[in-house]
C-alpha positions in Angstrom: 0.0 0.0 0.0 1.5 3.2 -1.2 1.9 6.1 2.0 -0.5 9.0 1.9 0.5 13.0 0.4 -1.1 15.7 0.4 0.4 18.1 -2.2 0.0 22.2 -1.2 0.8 24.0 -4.8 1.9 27.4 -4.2 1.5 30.1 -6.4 1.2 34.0 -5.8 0.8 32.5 -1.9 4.3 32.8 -0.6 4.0 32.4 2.9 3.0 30.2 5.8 0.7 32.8 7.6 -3.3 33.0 7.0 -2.5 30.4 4.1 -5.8 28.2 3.7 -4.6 25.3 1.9 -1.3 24.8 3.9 -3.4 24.6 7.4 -5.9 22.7 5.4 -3.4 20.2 4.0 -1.6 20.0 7.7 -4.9 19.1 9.5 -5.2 15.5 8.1 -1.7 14.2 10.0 -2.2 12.4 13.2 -0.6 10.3 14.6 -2.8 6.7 13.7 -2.6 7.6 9.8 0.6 9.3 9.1 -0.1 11.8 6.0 2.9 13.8 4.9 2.6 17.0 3.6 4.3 18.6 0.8 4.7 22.2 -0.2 5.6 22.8 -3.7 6.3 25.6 -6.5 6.4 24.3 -9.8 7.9 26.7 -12.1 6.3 26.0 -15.2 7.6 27.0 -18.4 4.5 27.6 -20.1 4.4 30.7 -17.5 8.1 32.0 -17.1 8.1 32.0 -20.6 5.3 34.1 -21.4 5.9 37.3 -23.1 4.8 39.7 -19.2 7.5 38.5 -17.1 10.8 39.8 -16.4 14.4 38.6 -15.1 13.5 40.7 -12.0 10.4 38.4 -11.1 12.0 35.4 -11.6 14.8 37.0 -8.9 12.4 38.7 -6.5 10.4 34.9 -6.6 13.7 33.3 -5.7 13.8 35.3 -3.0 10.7 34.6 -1.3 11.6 31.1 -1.8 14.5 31.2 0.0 12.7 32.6 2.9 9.7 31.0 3.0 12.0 27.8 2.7 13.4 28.7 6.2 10.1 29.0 7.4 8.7 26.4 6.2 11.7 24.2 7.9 11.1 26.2 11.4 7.6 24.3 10.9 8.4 21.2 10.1 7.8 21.2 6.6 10.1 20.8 3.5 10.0 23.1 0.5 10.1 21.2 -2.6 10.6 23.3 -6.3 9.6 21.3 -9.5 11.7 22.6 -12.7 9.4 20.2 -15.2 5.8 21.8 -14.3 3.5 20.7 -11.6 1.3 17.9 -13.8 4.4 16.3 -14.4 4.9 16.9 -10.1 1.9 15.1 -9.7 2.6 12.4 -11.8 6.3 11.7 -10.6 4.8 11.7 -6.8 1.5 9.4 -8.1 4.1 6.7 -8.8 5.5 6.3 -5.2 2.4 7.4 -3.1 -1.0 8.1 -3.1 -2.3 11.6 -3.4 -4.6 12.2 -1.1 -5.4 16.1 -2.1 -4.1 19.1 -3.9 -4.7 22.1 -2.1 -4.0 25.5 -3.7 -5.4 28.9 -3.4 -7.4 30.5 -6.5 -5.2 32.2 -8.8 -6.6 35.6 -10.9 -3.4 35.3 -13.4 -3.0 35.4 -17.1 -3.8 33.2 -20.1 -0.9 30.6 -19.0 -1.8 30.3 -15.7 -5.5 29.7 -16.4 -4.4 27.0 -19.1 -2.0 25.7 -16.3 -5.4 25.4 -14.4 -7.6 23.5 -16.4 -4.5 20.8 -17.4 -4.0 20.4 -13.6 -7.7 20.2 -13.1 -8.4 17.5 -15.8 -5.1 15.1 -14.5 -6.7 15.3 -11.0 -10.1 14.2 -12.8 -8.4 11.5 -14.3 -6.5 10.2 -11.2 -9.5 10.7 -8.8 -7.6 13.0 -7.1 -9.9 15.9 -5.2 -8.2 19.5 -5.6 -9.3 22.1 -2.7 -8.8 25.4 -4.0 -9.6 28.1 -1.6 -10.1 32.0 -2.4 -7.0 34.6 -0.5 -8.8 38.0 -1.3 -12.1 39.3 -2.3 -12.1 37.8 -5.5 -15.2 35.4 -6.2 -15.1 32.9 -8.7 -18.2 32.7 -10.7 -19.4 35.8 -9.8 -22.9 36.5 -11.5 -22.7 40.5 -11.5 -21.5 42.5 -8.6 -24.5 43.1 -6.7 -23.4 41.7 -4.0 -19.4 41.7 -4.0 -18.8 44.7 -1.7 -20.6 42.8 1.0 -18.4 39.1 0.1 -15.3 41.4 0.1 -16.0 42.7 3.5 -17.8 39.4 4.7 -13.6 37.9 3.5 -12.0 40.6 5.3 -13.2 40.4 8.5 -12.9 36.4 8.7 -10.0 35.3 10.9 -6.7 34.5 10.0 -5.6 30.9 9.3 -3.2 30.0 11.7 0.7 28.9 11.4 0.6 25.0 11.1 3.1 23.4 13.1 3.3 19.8 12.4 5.7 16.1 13.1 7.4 16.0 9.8 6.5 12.7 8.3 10.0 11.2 6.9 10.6 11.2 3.3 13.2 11.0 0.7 11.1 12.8 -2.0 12.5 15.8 -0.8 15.8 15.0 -1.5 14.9 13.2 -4.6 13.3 15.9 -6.4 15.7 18.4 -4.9 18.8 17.1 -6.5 16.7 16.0 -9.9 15.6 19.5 -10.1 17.5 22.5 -8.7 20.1 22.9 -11.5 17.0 22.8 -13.5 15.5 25.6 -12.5 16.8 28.2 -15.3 14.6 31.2 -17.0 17.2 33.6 -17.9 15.0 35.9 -19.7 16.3 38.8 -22.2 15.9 41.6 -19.7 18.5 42.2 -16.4 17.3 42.1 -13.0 17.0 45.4 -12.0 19.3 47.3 -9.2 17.2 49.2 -7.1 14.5 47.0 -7.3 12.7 46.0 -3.8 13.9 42.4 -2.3 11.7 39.5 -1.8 10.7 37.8 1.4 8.9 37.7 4.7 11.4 40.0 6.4 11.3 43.1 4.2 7.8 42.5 3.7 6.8 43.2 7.4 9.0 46.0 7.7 7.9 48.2 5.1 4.7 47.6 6.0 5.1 48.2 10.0 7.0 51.7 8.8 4.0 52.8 6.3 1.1 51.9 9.6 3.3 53.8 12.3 4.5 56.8 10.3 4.8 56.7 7.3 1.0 57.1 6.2 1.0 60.5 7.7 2.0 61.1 4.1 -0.1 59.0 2.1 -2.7 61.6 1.4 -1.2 64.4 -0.6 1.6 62.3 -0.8 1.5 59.7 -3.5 0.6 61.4 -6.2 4.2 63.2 -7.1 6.9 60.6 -8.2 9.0 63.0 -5.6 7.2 62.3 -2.1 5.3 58.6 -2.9 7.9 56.6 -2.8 8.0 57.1 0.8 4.2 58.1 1.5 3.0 55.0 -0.7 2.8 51.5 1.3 5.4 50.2 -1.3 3.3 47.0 0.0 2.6 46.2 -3.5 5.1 43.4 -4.8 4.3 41.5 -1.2 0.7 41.6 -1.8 1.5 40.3 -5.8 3.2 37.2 -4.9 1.3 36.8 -1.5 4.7 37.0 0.9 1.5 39.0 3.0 -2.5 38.7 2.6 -4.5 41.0 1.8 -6.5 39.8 5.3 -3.4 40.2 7.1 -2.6 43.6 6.0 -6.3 44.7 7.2 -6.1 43.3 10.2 -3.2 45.3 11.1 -4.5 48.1 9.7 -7.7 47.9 11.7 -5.9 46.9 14.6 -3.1 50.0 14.2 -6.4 52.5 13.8 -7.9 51.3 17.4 -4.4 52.2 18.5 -4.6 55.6 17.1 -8.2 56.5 18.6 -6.7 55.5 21.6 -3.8 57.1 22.3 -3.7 59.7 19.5 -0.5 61.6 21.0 1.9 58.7 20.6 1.4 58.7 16.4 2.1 61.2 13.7 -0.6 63.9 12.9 -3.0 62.6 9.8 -1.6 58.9 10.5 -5.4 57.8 10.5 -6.5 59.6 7.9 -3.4 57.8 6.2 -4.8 54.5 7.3 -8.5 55.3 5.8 -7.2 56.3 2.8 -5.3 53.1 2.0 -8.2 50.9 3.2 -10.3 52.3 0.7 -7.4 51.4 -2.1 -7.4 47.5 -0.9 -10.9 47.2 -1.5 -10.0 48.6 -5.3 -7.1 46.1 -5.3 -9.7 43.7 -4.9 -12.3 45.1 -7.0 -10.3 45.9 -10.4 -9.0 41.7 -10.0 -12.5 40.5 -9.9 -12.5 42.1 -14.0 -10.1 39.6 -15.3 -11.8 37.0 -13.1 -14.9 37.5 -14.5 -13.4 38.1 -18.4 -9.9 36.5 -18.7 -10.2 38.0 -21.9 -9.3 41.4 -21.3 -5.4 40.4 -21.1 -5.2 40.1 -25.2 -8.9 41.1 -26.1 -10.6 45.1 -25.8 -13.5 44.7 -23.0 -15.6 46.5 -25.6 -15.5 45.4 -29.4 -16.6 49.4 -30.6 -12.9 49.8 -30.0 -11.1 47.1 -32.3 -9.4 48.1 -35.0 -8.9 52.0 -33.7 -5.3 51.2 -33.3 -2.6 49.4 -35.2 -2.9 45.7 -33.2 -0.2 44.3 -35.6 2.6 46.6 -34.9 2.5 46.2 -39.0 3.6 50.1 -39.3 7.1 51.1 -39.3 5.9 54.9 -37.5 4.2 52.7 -34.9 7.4 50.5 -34.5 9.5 54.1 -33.8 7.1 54.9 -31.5 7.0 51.9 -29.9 10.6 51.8 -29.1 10.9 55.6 -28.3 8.3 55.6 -25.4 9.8 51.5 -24.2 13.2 53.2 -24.0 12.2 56.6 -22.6 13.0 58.9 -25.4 10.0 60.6 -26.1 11.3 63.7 -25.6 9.1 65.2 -23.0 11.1 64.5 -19.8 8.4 63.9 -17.3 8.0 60.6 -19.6 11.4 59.7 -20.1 12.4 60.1 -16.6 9.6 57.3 -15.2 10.8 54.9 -17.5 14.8 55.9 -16.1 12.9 55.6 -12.9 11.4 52.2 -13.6 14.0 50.6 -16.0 16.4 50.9 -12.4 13.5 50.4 -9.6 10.5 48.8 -11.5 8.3 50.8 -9.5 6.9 54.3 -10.0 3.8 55.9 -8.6 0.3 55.4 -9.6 -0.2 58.9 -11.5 2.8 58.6 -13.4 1.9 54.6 -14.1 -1.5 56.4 -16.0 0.4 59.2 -17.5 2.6 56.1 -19.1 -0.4 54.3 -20.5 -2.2 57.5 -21.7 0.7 58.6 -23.7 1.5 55.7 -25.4 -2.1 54.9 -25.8 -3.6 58.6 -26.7 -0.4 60.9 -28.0 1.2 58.0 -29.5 -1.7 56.2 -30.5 -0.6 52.6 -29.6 -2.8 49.6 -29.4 -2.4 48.6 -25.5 -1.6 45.1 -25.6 2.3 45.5 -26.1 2.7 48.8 -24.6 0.9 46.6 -21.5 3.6 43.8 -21.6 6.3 46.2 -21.5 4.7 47.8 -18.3 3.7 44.3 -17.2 7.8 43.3 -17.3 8.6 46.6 -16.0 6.6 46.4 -12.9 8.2 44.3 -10.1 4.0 44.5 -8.6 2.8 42.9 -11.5 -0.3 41.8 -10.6 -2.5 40.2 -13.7 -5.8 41.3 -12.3 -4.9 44.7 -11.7 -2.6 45.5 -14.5 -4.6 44.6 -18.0 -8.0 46.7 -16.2 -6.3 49.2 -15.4 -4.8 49.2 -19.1 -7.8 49.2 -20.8 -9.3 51.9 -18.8 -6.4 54.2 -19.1 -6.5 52.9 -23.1 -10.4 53.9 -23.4 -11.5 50.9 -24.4 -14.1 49.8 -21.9 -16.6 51.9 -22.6 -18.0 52.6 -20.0 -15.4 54.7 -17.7 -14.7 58.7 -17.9 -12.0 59.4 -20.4 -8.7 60.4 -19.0 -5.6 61.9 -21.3 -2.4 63.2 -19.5 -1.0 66.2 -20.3 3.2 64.9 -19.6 3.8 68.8 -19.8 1.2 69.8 -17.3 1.8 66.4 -15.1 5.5 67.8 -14.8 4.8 71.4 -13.9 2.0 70.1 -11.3 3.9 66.9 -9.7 7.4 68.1 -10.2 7.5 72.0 -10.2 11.4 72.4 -9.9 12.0 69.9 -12.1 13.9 67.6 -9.0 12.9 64.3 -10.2 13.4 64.9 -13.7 16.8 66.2 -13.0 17.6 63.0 -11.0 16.6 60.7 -13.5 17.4 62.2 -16.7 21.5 63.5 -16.0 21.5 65.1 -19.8 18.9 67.9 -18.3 20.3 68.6 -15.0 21.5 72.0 -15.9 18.3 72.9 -17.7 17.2 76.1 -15.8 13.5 75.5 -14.6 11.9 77.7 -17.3 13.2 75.0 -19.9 13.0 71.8 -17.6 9.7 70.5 -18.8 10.1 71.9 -22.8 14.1 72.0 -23.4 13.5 71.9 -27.2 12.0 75.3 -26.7 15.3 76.7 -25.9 17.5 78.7 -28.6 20.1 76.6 -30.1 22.6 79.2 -28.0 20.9 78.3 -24.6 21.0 74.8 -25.8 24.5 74.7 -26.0 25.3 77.1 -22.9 23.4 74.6 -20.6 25.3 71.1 -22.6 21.9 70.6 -23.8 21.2 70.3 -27.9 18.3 68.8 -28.4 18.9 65.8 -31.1 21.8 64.9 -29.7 21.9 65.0 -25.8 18.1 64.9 -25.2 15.7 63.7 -28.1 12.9 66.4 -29.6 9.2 65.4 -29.4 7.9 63.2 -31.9 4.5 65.8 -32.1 2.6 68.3 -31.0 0.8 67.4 -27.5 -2.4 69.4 -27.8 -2.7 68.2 -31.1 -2.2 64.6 -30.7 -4.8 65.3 -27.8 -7.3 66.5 -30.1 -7.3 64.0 -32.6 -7.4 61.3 -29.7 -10.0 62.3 -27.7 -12.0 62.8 -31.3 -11.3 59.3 -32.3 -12.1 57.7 -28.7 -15.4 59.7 -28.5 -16.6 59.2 -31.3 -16.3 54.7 -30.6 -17.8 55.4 -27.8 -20.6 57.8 -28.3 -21.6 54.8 -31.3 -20.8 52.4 -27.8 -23.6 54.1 -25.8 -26.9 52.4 -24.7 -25.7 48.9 -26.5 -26.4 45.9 -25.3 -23.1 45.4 -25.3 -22.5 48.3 -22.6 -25.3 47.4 -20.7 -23.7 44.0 -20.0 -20.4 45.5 -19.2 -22.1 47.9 -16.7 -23.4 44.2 -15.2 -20.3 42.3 -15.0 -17.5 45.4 -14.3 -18.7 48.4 -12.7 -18.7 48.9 -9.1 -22.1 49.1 -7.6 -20.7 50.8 -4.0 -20.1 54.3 -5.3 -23.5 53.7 -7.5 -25.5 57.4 -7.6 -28.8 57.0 -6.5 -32.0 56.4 -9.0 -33.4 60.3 -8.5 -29.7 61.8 -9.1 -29.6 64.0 -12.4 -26.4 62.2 -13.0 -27.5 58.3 -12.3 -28.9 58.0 -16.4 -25.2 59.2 -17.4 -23.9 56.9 -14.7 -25.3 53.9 -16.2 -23.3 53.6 -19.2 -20.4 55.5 -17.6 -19.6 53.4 -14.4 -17.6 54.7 -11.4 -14.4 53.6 -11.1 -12.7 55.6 -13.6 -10.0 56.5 -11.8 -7.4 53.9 -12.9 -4.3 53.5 -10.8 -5.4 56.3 -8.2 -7.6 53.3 -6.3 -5.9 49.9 -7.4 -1.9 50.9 -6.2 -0.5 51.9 -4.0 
């Protein structure tokens, strides 16, 4: 008779703490019937391959691993990693013992992943083997409409934490079997470089940061995260943690609930605005939550526009050689307007930048440059170290105007600069061929007189690139082009169904409002990155 496994695949769930299938998985040992348990992370090739990954995730990943290993052992349990995909996991442990159960945690992730799903669901079919999959945020699967998701999302919230499981390790040499067949396996050197000043993975840094951001540091937070200047230290920064799950989203609550009873009650001990901080945030991971449930509901949105009134507006191909330069100018941050080119500086060293300059990104590729969003999205998706599926292709399309149903927005990079960055400090930082442009010229160099150009080592086509176009122009003929999809988009069935699956029902104008008609087909969660990021 073969010995008893359960198998606990991990996936964007890096951790041991409020982590429903490993104390699910743990709770069948005892000591009559011996079950062991084994933790794995397969890294498939089907998904380290795909086109939205980076170097820098397949490092930051290896990091958590490395600490949740150590965790893991402090527990009892081994961490096993599987170079040759998880059905073949399965299969290679099926031949020695008997799987009991698969335990994972519902994953919101992109085309590969959800393939991944279905071919691990059909082998456990086959084999009779039950897979308990268990939700980690306020994302329902099989959600009808979202009548009633607020209410599951708080219902989640307020649920308490799974506890650590501390168990007898059961003896075993798969461990060691499939850590010598597999670790010099493990190998997805992708084209890009891991990224310098990018934030490191694990438990440790992952509890820091956030115990800084609910004890001082979101003092800041309002007022404070909108300039790429002042968020990177009045933003939570929480947001690679929360992407591969080294924290919940449950957890990060909790403290947050527990830290604002703190503040009511003893106020003098904490920074001033602290808890208005702390409200402020709350409200963004309930839009975490919310924008995920889109791709949930309609995978398609990664590769497909939500609306169909919008296909075809852009060149999808890349089949232009004018859409190829501009491609590759606004990927390699040299658009010429400097608030632009110094966020992509800024992310091609960090891969993070704040929310409002994450939408300025997407509008001008998608509006001034009039680029279909699907690869102007992968670059962002590889250049964000908080690449989170869910999140990232919404928040695309609505920044792309392709919904049709949420308030168009289109950036100004000249007026972003002169409101976020008035003295021109983080454009100096990040672009060293401006830094002794005075501030009159900071924003618009190539306004400058050839002489000025050269007395400030400054000539535009040669240190510093000129704009491609006219802004308000480019404006113009966008917003013509998007209005005039959508105003054909209005009152379709089509929208009426988006309205049903995707907009948020919480912020909802009441029936009598003059606005509530308009509201319908417009939604109300326009705002892109301000409420998903953080």
């Amino acid at each position: 008779m073969l010995p008893d496994v359960n198998i606990v695949w991990l996936k964007r769930d890096l951790r041991i703490q409020d982590h429903a299938p490993l104390y699910e998985a743990t709770k069948q040992e005892n000591d009559t019937h011996p079950v062991l348990v084994l933790p794995v992370f397969s890294w498939d090739s089907s998904v380290w391959s795909s086109p939205d990954y980076a170097q820098q995730h397949v490092a930051f990943v290896r990091e958590c691993l490395d600490s949740l290993k150590t965790e893991l052992q402090h527990n009892g349990l081994d961490l096993l990693e599987s170079a040759h995909g998880i059905v073949n996991f399965l299969e290679a442990v099926s031949q020695t013992h008997r799987i009991v159960g698969l335990y994972s945690h519902e994953e919101t992730g992109n085309q590969f992943t959800y393939a991944l799903d279905k071919e691990v669901a059909k082998w456990c079919r086959q084999h009779q083997v039950p897979w308990h999959e268990y939700p980690q945020s306020g994302v329902v699967r099989r959600l009808k409409n979202r009548d009633h998701w607020h209410a599951i999302w708080e219902k989640r919230m307020a649920l308490p934490q799974y506890p650590v499981p501390s168990i007898k390790l059961v003896k075993s040499d798969l461990s060691v079997k499939f850590t010598e067949a597999h670790s010099k396996a493990i190998q997805f050197n992708k084209p890009q470089t891991d990224k310098p000043l990018r934030q490191k993975g694990g438990r440790e840094p992952a509890l820091k940061i956030l115990h800084s951001f609910l004890n001082g540091r979101a003092s800041r937070y309002r007022g404070g995260i909108s300039s790429p200047i002042s968020s990177a230290e009045a933003g939570s920064r929480i947001s690679p943690y929360l992407a591969w799950g080294v924290i919940s989203i449950k957890e990060v609550m909790h403290a947050l609930w527990m830290q604002r009873v703190r503040i009511k009650q003893t106020p003098n001990r904490y920074p001033n605005h602290l808890e208005a901080g702390l409200k402020g945030f709350e409200s963004r991971l309930h839009w975490h939550c919310h924008f995920m449930q889109k791709l949930e509901s309609e995978p398609e949105i990664e590769y497909r526009s939500l609306h169909s009134a919008f296909d075809g507006l852009r060149d999808e191909a890349y089949e232009n050689a004018e859409t190829i330069k501009k491609l590759e100018r606004w990927k390699s941050g040299q658009t010429g307007w400097p608030l632009v080119d110094a966020c992509m500086a800024m992310l091609n060293q960090t891969g993070w930048i704040n929310f409002r300059m994450r939408a300025m990104l997407m509008s001008t590729a998608s509006y001034l440059y009039w680029l279909h969003w699907r690869e102007t999205g992968l670059h962002l998706a590889r250049e964000f170290l908080d690449y989170e599926p869910g999140i990232h292709w919404s928040q695309v399309q609505m920044q792309s105007g392709t919904t049709g149903i949420n308030t168009l927005r289109i950036y100004n990079p000249i007026k972003q600069a002169r409101d976020q960055d008035p003295e021109g400090q983080f454009v100096k930082q990040w672009l060293p061929a401006l830094k002794n442009v005075p501030n009159a010229w900071i924003f618009e160099p190539w306004l400058m007189t050839p002489e000025l150009q050269q007395r400030y080592g400054c000539v535009i086509g040669q240190d510093y690139p000129a704009p491609m176009m006219s802004i308000e122009s480019a404006i113009k003929i966008a917003r013509s082009k998007i209005s005039a999809a959508k105003q054909a988009a209005s009152g379709s069935q089509e929208t009426r169904q988006i309205v049903q699956k995707h907009a948020s029902r919480k912020f909802k104008p009441l029936a009598r409002s003059k606005k509530s008609k308009q509201a319908k087909t417009k939604g109300s969660d326009s705002n892109v990155y301000q409420k998903a990021l953080f």
